[in-house]
N, C-alpha and C positions, 0 to 999 in steps of 0.2 A: 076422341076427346073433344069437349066443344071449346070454343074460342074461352072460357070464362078458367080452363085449364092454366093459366098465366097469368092469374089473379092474386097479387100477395096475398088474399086471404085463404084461398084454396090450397097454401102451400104446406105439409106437414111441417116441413123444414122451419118454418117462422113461426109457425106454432108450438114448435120447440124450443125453440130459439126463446120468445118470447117467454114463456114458460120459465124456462130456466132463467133468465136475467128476472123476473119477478122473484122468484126463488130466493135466489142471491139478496135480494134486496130485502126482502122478509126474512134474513137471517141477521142481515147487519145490526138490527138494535140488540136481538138476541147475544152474536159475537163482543157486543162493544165492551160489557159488563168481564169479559176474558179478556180481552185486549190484544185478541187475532181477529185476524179476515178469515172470507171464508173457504180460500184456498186453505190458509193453516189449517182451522175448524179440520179439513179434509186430510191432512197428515196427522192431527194427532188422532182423530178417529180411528187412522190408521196404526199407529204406535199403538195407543189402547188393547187396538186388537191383540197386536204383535208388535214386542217392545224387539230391539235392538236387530233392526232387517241391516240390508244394506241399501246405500242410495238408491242400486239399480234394481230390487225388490221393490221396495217403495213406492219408484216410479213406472213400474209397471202396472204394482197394484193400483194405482191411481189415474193410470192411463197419462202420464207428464213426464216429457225429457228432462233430461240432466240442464238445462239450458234456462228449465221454468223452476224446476225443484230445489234447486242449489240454493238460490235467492229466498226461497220461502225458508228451507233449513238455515240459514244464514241468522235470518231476522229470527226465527225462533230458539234457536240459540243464543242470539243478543239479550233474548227475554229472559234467559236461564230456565226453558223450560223442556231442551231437547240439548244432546250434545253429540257430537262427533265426533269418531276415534278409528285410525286406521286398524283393521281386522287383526287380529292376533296368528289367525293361519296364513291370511293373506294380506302384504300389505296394500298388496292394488287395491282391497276393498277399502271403503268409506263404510263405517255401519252407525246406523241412527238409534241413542238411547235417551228414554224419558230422562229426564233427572226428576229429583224429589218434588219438586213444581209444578210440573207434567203429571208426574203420575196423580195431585192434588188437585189439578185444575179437572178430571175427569171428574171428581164430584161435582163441582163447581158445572160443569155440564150438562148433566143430568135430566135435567127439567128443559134442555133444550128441543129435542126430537116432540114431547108433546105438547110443545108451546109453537111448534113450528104447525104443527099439523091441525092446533086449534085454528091457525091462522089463516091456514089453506082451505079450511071450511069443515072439517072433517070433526067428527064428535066423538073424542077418544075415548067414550062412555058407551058410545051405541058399537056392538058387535057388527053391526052390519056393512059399518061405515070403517071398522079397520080391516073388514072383509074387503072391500073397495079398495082402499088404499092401498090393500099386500096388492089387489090385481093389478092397478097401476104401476104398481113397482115393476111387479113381471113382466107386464106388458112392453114396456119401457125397456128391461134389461133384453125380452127376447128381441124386439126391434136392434138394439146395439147390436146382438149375436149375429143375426142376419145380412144386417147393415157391414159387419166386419168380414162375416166370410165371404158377402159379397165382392166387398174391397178388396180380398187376399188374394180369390180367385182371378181376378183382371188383372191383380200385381204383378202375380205368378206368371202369367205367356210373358209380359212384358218384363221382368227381369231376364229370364231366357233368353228373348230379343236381343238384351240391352249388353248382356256377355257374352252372345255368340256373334254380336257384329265388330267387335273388334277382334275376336279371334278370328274370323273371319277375312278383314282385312291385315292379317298378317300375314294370312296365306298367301293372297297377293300379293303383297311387296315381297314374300320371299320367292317368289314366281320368278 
């Protein structure tokens, strides 16, 4: 690698980074007219899809702990447009449902994904160019796939590490 390898422009990582915080920000005037951000935007999308999961479906599907998600359900419920109800089989569950508001504000949404994408440059009229887009999408999602089972694999020896050395040491003190 030559010395230019440590250049924040050369980094994929910031160039994600960036990407994404632009994103975010060409969605706010879109969001404002709803009166979510755009993490919410990212749960009701997700209700949309599938109405009444549980927190910790949710928070999978979205890739956000109970720690980030809670606060978002919180306030979107304050708004009366999601609500909250311990599970009927189980009551450890939390399960998340549109109310009538929700399921009204997806019309209300609608015109957002191609007002986002005129924004981004993209010509939701020309074939060619939502031929581009879907690649970016994949491209994007197969990077996270890689990117994850990379991360799983280096997790994996070091969790084994991490429960065999105090088993470990209890063999010796029972020595």
């Amino acid at each position: 690698m030559s010395d230019d390898a440590l250049r924040l422009d050369q980094q994929l990582c910031f160039a994600l980074y960036s990407a994404s915080r632009a994103m975010i920000r060409a969605y706010q005037p879109l969001l404002e007219p709803l009166g979510i951000t755009y993490p919410q935007y990212l749960v009701m999308l997700a209700l949309w899809e599938r109405d009444g999961v549980t927190v910790k479906s949710l928070g999978e599907r979205l890739a956000l702990d109970s720690g980030t998600l809670t606060p978002l359900l919180q306030r979107l419920e304050a708004q009366g447009v999601v609500r909250r109800q311990r599970s009927d089989e189980d009551e450890r569950k939390v399960e998340i449902h549109l109310t009538s508001a929700g399921r009204q504000m997806r019309n209300k949404a609608r015109s957002i994904p191609t007002a986002l994408a005129c924004r981004a440059g993209f010509d939701v009229e020309d074939k060619d160019a939502l031929r581009k887009l879907g690649q970016l999408r994949e491209t994007l999602r197969a990077l996270e796939q890689t990117i994850e089972r990379d991360r799983e694999a280096i997790a994996e020896p070091a969790a084994a590490t991490a429960t065999a050395a105090p088993r470990a040491a209890k063999k010796r003190a029972a020595r």
